[in-house]
VMD Tcl script that draws the C-alpha trace (Angstrom):
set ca {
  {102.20 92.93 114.13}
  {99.90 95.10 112.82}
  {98.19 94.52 109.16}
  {97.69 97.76 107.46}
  {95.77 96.03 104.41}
  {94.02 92.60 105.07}
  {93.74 92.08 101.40}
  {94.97 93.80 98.52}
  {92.14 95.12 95.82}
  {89.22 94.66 98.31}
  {85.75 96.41 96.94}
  {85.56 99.40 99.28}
  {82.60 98.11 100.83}
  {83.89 94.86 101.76}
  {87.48 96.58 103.17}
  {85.29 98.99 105.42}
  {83.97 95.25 107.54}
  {87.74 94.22 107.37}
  {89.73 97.07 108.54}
  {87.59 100.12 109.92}
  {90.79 102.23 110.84}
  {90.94 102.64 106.85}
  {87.80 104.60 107.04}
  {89.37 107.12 109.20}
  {87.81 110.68 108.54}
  {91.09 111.97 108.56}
  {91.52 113.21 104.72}
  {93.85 111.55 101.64}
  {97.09 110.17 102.55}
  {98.96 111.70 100.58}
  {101.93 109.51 100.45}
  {99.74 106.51 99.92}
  {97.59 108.69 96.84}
  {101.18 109.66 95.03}
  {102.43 105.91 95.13}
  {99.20 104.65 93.72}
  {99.47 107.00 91.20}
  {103.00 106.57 89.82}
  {102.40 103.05 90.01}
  {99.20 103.50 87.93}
  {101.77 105.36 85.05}
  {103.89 102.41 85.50}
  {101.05 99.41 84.79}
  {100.12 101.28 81.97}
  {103.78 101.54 80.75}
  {103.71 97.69 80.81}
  {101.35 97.92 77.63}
  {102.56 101.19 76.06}
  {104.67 100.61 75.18}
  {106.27 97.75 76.68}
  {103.98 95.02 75.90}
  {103.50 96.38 72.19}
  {107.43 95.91 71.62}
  {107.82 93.24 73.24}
  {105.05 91.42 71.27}
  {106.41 93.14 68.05}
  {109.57 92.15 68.05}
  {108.67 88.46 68.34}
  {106.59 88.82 65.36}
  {107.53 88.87 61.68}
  {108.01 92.29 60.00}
  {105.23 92.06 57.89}
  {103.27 92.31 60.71}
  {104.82 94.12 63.59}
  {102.58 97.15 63.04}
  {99.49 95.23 63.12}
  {101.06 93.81 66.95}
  {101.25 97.59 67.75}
  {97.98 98.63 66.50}
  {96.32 96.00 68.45}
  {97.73 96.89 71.79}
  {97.30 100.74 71.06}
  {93.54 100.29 70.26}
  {92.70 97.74 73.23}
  {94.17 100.77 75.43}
  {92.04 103.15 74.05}
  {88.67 100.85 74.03}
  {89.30 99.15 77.37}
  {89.19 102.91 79.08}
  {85.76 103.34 77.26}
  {84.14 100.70 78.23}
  {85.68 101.45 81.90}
  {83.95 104.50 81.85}
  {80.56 103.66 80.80}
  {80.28 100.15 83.04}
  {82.89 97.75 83.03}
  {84.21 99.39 86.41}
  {80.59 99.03 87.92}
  {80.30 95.76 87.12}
  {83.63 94.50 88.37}
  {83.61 97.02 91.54}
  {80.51 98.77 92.41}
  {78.42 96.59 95.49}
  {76.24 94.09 93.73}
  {75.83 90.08 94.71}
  {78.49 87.53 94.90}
  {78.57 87.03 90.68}
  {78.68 90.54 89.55}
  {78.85 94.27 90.62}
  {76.54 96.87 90.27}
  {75.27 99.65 87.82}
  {75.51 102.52 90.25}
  {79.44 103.13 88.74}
  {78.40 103.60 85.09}
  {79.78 106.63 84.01}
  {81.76 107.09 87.27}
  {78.72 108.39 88.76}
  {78.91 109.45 92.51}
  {82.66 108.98 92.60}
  {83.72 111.69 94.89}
  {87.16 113.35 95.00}
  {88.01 111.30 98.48}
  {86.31 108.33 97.43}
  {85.00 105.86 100.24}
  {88.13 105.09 101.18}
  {88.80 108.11 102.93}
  {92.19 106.84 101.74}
  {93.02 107.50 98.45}
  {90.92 108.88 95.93}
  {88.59 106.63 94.04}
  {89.36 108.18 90.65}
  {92.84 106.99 91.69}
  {92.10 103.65 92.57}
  {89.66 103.39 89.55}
  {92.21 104.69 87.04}
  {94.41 102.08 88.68}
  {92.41 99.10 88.35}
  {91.85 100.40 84.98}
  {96.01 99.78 83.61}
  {94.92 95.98 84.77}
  {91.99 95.39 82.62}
  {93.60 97.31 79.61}
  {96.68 94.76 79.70}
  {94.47 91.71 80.09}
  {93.27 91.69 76.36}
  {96.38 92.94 75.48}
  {98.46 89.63 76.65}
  {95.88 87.24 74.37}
  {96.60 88.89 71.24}
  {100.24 86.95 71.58}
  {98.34 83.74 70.51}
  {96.84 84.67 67.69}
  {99.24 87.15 65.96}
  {99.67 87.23 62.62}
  {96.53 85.90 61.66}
  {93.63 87.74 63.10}
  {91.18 90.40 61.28}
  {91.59 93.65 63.26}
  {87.68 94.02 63.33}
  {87.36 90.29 65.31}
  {90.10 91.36 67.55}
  {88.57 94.66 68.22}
  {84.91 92.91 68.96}
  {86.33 89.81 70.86}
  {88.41 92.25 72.93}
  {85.41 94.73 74.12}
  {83.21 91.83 74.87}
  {85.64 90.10 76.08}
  {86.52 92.56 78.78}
  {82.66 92.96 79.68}
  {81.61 89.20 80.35}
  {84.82 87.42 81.46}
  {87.51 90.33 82.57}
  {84.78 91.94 84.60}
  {83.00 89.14 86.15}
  {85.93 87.19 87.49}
  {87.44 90.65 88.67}
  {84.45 90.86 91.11}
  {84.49 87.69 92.24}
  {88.28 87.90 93.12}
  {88.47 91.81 94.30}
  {85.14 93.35 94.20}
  {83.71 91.43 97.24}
  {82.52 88.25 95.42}
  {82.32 84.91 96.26}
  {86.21 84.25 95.75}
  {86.95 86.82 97.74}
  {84.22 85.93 100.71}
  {86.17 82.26 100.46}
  {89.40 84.09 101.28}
  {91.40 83.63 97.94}
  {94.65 84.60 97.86}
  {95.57 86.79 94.32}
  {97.20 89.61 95.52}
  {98.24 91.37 92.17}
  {96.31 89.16 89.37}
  {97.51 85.76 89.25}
  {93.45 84.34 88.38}
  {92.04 87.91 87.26}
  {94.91 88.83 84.59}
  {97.08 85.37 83.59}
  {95.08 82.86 83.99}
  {92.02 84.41 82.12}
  {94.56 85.85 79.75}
  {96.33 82.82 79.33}
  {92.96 80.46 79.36}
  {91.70 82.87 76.27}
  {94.61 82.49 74.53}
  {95.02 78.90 74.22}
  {91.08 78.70 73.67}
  {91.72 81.24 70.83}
  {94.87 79.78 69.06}
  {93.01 76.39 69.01}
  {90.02 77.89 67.36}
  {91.82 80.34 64.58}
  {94.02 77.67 64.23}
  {98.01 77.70 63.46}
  {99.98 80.11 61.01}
  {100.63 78.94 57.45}
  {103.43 77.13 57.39}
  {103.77 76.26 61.22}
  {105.27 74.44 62.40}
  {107.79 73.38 59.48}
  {108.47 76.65 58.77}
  {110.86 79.03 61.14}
  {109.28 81.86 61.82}
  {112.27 83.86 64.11}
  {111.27 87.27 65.60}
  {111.99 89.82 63.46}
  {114.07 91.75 65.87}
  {114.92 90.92 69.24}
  {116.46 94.29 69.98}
  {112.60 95.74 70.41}
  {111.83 92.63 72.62}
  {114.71 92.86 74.88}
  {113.51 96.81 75.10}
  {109.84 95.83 75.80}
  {110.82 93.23 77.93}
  {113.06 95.68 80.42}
  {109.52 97.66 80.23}
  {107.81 95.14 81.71}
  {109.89 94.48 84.10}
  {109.97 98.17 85.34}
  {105.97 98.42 84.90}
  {105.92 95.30 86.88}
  {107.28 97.40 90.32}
  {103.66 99.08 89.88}
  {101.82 95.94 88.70}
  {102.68 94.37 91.96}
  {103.51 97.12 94.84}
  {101.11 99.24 93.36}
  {98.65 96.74 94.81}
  {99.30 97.57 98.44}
  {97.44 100.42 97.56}
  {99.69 102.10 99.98}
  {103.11 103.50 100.26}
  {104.19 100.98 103.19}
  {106.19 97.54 103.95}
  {103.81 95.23 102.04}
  {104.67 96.99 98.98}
  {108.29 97.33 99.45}
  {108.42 93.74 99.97}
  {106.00 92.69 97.15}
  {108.62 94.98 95.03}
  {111.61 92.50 96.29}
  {109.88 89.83 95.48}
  {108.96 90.52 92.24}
  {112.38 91.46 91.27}
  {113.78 87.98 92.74}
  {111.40 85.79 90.96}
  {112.38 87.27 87.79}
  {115.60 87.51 88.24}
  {115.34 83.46 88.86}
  {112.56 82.78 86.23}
  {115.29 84.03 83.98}
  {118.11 82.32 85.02}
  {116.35 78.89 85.29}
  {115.40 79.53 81.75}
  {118.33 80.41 80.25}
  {119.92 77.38 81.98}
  {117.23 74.85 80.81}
  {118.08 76.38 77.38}
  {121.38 76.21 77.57}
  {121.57 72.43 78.66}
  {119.07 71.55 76.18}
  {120.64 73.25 73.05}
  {124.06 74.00 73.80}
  {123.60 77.78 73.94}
  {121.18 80.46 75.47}
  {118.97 82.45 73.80}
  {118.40 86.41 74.53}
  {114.52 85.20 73.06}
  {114.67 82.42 76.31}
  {115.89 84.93 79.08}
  {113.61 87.39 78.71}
  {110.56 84.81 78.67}
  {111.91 83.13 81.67}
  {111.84 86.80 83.13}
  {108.02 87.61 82.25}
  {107.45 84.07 83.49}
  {109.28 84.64 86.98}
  {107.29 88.03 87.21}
  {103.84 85.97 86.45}
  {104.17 83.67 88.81}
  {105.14 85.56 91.19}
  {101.93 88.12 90.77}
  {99.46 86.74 93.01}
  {101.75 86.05 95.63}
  {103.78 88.90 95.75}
  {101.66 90.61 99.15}
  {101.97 87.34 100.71}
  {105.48 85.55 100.36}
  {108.67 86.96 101.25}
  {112.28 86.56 99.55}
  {113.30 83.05 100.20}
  {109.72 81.88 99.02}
  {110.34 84.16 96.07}
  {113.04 82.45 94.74}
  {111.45 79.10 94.96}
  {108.30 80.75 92.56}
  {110.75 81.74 90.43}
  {112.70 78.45 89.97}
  {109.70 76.84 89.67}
  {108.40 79.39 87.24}
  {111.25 78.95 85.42}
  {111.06 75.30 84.89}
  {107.27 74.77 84.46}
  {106.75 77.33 82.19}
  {109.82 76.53 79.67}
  {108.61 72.80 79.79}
  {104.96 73.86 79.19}
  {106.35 75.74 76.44}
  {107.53 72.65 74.29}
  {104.56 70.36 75.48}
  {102.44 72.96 73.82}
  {104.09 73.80 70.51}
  {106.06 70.41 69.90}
  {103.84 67.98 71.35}
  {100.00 69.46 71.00}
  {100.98 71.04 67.97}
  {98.95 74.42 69.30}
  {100.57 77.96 67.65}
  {100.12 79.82 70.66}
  {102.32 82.38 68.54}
  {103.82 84.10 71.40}
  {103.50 81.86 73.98}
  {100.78 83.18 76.16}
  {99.76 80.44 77.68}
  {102.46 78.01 78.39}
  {104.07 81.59 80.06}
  {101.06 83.57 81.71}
  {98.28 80.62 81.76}
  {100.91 78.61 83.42}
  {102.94 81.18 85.76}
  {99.06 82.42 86.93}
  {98.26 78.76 87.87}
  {101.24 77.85 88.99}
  {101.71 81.00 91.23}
  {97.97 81.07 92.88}
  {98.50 77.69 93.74}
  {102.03 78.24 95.67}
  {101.10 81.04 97.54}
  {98.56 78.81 99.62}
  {101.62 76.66 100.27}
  {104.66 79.35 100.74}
  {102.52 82.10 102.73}
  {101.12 79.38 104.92}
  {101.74 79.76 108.79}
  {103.82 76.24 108.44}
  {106.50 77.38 105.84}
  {106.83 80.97 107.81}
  {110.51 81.12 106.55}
  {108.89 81.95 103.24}
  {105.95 83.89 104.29}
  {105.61 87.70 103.86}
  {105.75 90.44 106.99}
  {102.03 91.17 106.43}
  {98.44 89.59 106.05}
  {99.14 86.25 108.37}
  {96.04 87.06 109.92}
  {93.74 86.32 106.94}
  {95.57 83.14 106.42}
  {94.30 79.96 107.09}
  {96.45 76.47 107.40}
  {98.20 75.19 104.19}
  {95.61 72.45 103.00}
  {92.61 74.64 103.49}
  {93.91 77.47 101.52}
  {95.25 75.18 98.87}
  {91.74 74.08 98.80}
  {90.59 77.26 98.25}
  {93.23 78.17 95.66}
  {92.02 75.11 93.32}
  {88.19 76.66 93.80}
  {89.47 80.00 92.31}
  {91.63 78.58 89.52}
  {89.61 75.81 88.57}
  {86.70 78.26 88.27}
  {88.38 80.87 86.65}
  {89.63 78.71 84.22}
  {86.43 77.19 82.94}
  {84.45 79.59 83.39}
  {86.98 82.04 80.87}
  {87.43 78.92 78.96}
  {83.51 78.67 78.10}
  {83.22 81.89 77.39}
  {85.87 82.36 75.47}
  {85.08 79.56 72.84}
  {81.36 81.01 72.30}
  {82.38 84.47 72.02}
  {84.89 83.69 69.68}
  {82.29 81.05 67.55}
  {79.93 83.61 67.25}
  {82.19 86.38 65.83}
  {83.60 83.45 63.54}
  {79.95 83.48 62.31}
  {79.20 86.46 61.82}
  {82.27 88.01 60.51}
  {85.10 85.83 60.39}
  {88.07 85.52 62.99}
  {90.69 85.15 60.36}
  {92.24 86.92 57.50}
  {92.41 84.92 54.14}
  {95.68 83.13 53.00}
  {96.53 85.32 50.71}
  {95.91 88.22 53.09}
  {98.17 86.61 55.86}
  {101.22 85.97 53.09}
  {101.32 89.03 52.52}
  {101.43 90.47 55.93}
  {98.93 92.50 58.28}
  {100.28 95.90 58.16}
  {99.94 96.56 55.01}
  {96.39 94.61 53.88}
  {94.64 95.90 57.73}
  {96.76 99.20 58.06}
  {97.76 100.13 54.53}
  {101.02 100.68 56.43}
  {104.29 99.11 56.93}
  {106.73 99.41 59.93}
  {109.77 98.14 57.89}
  {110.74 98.22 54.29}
  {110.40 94.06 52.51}
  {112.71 93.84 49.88}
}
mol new
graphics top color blue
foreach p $ca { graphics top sphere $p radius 0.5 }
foreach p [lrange $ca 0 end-1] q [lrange $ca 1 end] { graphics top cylinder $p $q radius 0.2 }
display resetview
């Protein structure tokens, strides 16, 4: 069978040694540049607004607009700092640690790209929905509490010495990628930095006042079921968008991704329902972002019956890792970041090496067996790339975060955070307190 894409997300330079047919001097592909595209509107749909409601839902009212503002204002700095280097660094030919400087400022990008393919401003603006929604997801664990200035700092830097980095080393021809990781969508680059950060962060800001005696229920579900249906939408992009190409391995990634969240939700809503006597709206929709995390980077590589196993398995990790966290450790991961994407992105890197293998073919996608080695070497590989991602984002994370704490503060005062976000950051309020 022939392989149209070895690996998803390659650096161009690295796909040219892989696959030279892709090089072809035969102009755009069309069909492949329009799907990359929509899919591109789509990922970026995930945060805006899909991620915003969601997250603002799940908050308290006095602070839903602060939620918003966050994710808004990531968007907007993220594609800065995109344009000026963060793009280079994670993509542009450098060593096995970090790209190069010759992308600042999209220099030399070219209306066909290198590809030959599809266009590099279309792969870049791509790439681009990824990195903005990374930040985004770690504001989760420390909502309701954060000064918008810290957030705004941590983010940008954030994004420059952890987001980029590990992005290289995974996609951009690093040392991950020379090992032959499998992450076909984000399960290391996006959750499991996301999801590292955010614990890391909700342990240093520590909890809300009054958690966890005090119930602190969204403030309106209706906005996170609505976000939530976003996400799962965006998430068709998120995943097949990273065929970059209009073909059978993203079709299929697409069927996965809708299976494993179908059955992340189900799972959860069961576990739920056994466990309390009812199910929640709140614990369906997390079981559905948790199906669709997991599944992430192995949607290019498993097919449907593997699918389902990720997302029963996403299901029950996650909504177990969920209470271990908040009822056990004590940690206010406010929105559940880790326990969901931290989790999911371990969890799923780790089960593609087992359910794309050549042994469990049953559950193996149509494409990339060739760049697949047997189960217990790419396992082995799969705990390099999570274990490293995970302490290296970890480190990071903390001393980023200590400094800002030292220079400016990470946290709003009690009297600020009684009273609510919106109106002492904003000097705004998205509902009326009575």
């Amino acid at each position: 069978m022939e392989v149209s894409r070895p690996m998803t997300y390659l650096g161009f330079a690295a796909l040219s040694l892989v696959s030279p047919n892709l090089w072809a001097a035969d102009g755009l592909n069309s069909g492949n540049t329009a799907w990359v595209l929509t899919a591109t509107a789509l990922v970026l749909f995930m945060t805006l607004p899909g991620l915003a409601l969601f997250y603002g839902g799940l908050v308290r009212s006095k602070n839903v607009l602060s939620v918003l503002m966050q994710c808004f204002a990531i968007a907007c700095v993220t594609s800065i700092l995109w344009l000026v280097g963060v793009y280079s660094l994670a993509f542009d030919t450098g060593n096995a640690w970090i790209g190069g400087v010759s992308k600042f400022f999209m220099a030399d990008m070219t209306e066909s790209g290198l590809s030959g393919d599809i266009p590099e401003s279309t792969f870049s603006l791509f790439q681009l929905t990824f990195a903005i929604i990374t930040p985004a997801l770690i504001i989760g664990a420390f909502a309701e509490r954060m000064k918008f200035s810290a957030m705004l700092i941590f983010s940008s830097i954030w994004l420059i010495v952890v987001y980029a980095p590990v992005t290289h080393w995974v996609w951009g021809g690093g040392w991950l990628q020379q090992m032959g990781l499998l992450d076909f969508a984000g399960g290391t680059v996006v959750h499991v930095t996301a999801g590292v950060a955010a614990l890391v962060a909700a342990i240093m800001i520590g909890p809300r006042r009054g958690f966890p005696t005090t119930a602190m229920p969204p403030h309106n579900m209706t906005m996170t079921v609505i976000g939530s249906g976003m996400l799962w939408v965006g998430w068709f992009g998120f995943n097949g968008g990273s065929a970059l190409a209009a073909n059978g391995d993203a079709s299929m990634a697409m069927m996965v991704t809708h299976i494993s969240a179908a059955t992340g939700a189900v799972t959860w809503m069961a576990l739920e329902w056994i466990k309390y006597g009812k199910p929640s709206m709140l614990g369906i929709v997390t079981g559905m972002v948790a199906g669709l995390g997991t599944i992430t980077p192995a949607s290019g590589f498993v097919g449907p019956a593997g699918a389902l196993i990720i997302g029963l398995s996403a299901g029950f990790v996650c909504f177990n890792a969920t209470l271990f966290i908040k009822r056990v450790l004590k940690i206010d991961d406010s929105l559940d970041v880790f326990p969901v994407h931290g989790v999911g992105g371990i969890l799923g890197t780790f089960l593609v090496g087992i359910f794309a293998s050549t042994e469990l073919g049953v559950f193996s996608g149509q494409g990339f067996a060739e760049n697949i080695t047997s189960m217990s070497e790419q396992l082995t590989v799969q705990t390099i790339g999570i274990a490293s991602t995970l302490v290296y984002t970890a480190i990071l994370t903390y001393v980023l975060l200590k400094l800002i704490d030292l220079s400016i503060g990470l946290r709003v005062s009690k009297e600020e955070e009684i009273e609510g976000l919106d109106i002492v950051l904003h000097e705004e309020r998205g509902y009326d307190i009575h």
